[in-house]
N, C-alpha and C positions, 0 to 999 in steps of 0.2 A: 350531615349531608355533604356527599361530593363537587366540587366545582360545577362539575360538568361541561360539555362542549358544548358550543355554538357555532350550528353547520345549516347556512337556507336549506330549505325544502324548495321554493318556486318562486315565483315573484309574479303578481297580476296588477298589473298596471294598464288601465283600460278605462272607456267610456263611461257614464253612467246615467239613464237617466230616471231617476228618480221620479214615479209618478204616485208618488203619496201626496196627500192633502193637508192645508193647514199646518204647511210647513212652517212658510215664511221666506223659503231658499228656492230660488229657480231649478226647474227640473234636469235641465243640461248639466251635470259634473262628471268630475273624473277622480277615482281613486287607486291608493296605492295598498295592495294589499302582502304582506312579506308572512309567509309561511315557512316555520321552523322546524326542523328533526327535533324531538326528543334529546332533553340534556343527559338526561342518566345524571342527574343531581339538582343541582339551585333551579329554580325558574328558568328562564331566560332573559326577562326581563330584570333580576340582580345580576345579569355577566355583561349587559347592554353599557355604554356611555351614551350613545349616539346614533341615532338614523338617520340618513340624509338622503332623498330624490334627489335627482339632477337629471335635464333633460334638453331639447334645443332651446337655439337661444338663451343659454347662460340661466335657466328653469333652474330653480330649488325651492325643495319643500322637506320642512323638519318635522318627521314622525315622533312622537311624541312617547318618551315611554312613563305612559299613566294610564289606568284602565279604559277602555273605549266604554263610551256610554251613548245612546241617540241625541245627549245634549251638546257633548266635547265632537264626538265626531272623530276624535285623533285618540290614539293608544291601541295595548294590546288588549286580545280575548282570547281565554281556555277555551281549546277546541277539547271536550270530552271523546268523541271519535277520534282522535290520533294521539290522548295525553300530549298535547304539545300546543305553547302558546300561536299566535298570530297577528302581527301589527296589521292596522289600517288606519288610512287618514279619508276620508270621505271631500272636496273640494268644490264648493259652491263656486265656481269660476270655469265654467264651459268644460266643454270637450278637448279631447287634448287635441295640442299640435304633432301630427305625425311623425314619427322617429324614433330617436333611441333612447331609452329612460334605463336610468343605471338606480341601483340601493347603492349604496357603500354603509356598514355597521359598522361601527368601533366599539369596542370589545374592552372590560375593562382589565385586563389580560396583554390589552397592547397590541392584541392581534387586529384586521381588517377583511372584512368580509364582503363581498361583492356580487351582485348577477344584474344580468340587463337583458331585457328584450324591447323590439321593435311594436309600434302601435301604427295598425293601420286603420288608418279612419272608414273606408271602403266598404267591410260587413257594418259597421255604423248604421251609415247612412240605407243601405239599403234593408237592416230589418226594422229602423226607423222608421222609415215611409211604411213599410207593411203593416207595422204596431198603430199608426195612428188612423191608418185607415181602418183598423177594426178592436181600437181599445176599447170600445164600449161594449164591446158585441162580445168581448173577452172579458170584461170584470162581471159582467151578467150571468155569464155563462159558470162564476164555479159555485159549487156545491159538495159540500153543503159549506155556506158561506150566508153571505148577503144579511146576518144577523140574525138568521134562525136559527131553533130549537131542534136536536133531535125529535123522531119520534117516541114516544113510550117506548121501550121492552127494546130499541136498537141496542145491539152489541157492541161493547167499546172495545172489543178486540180487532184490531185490521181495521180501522174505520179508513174509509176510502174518499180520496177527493180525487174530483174530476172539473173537468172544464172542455172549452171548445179547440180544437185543433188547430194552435197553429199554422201548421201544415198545409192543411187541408184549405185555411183562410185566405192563404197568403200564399201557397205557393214554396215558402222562405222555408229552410230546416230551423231549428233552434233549438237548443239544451235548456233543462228546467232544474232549476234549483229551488228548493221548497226548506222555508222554516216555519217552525210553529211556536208560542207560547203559551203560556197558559196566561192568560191578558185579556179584559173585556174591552180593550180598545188600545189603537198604535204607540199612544202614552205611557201603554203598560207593559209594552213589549220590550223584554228586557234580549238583549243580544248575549250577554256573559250568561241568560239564564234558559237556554234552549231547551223545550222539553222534546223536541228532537228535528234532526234535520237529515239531509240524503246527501251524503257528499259523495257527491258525482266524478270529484274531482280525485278519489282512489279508487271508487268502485270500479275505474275507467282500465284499471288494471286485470280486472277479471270479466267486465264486460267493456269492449271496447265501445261501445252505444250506449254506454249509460248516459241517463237523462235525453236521450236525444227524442225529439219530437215526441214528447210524453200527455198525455191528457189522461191519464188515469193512475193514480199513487196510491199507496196504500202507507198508512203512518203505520209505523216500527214498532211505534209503541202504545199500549192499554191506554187509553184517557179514560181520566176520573170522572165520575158521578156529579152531577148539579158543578156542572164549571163551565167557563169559559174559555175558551182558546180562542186567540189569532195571530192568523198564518199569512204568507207573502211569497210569491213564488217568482224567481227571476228569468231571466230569458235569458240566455245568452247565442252565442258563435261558437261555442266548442265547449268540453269540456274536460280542457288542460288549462292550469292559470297560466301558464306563460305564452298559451295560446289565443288567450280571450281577448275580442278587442272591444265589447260594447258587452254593459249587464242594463238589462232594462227591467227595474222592479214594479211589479206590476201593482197597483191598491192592495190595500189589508183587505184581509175577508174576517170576520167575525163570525162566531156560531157557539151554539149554548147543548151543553149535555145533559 
């Protein structure tokens, strides 16, 4: 296999708040996510030394190159949708402080690799307040979810989830990011092991409105017979990563086929 290059794709460096249960970690964090072009050879992760955040006030955080799991919280994951890896470090330590957050990689090649963008706290705070005045009224609201069973004879082709409107609750726009597993609960959802996801964040090339104010999706792909799946669908501000300034993950849903 060829060396191959290492050239970012985007850089999403942004809010997060985490509203899953029985974590253990406060809901308020912030992570770094580094999206990669296609090497045309090694991994990415064999051309890597080093990731480094930097950010106000003298900020740094060491992204990790080891697999991301829901336990480490820090490394990469195979994006099957783009063949190409993607770091992330997840940060139980609040929201960020506004400004400018740089990556710098080092390459074991010798080369250095760079992007930065600006975080504004501002869409934060305000689809924040909209979310908590109507989380409940949203984790109720999807279906099929809530740990039920299909009915007999449903088609697992196009199966369709839905929820309540954003939009409509709040007023607030907001972009939807949905993953699914095949998992009977959040402990078994595996992130390297997606059995499919909507990345919004290229569709956005062909539809410039992709995910935006979404309450009705249809999964991509055929679900199996007598299983379990669960899915998590994120809120965001946009759907550019170098645009995002707040992901707000909303509860697992569970449901049986």
């Amino acid at each position: 296999m060829s060396q191959g290059n290492v050239e970012i794709y985007d850089l999403m460096a942004c809010n997060v708040y985490m509203d899953f249960e029985n974590t253990g970690l406060p809901k308020e964090q912030h992570k770094f996510l580094i999206a990669f072009h296609p090497t045309n050879g090694a991994p990415v992760h064999e051309l890597i030394d080093s990731i480094t955040a930097r950010g106000p006030d003298g900020y740094v955080v060491e992204v990790a190159n080891q697999p991301f799991t829901i336990t480490n919280l820090n490394g990469h994951i195979f994006d099957r949708t783009t063949n190409a890896h993607w770091y992330m470090v997840n940060l139980a330590t609040g929201f960020m402080t506004p400004g400018e957050y740089t990556i710098e990689v080092k390459c074991k090649d010798g080369s250095v690799k760079s992007i930065s963008r600006l975080q504004n706290n501002e869409p934060s705070d305000r689809l924040m307040a909209a979310y908590h005045k109507h989380r409940d009224t949203l984790k109720a609201s999807y279906s099929p979810g809530q740990g039920e069973k299909l009915p007999a004879g449903t088609s697992l082709e196009k199966v369709a989830i839905d929820c309540a409107s954003f939009k409509e609750l709040t007023g607030e726009d907001a972009w939807y990011v949905f993953r699914i597993c095949e998992a009977a609960n959040s402990k078994e959802f595996d992130p390297q092991n997606l059995y499919w996801w909507d990345n919004i964040f290229l569709e956005r090339f062909t539809n410039p409105d992709a995910g935006k104010n979404r309450n009705h999706l249809v999964i991509g792909n055929a679900l199996k017979q007598n299983t379990a799946f669960t899915y998590f669908t994120e809120l965001t501000d946009g759907n550019t990563m170098g645009g995002t300034n707040i992901c707000i993950f909303q509860p697992y849903q569970t449901f049986y086929t």
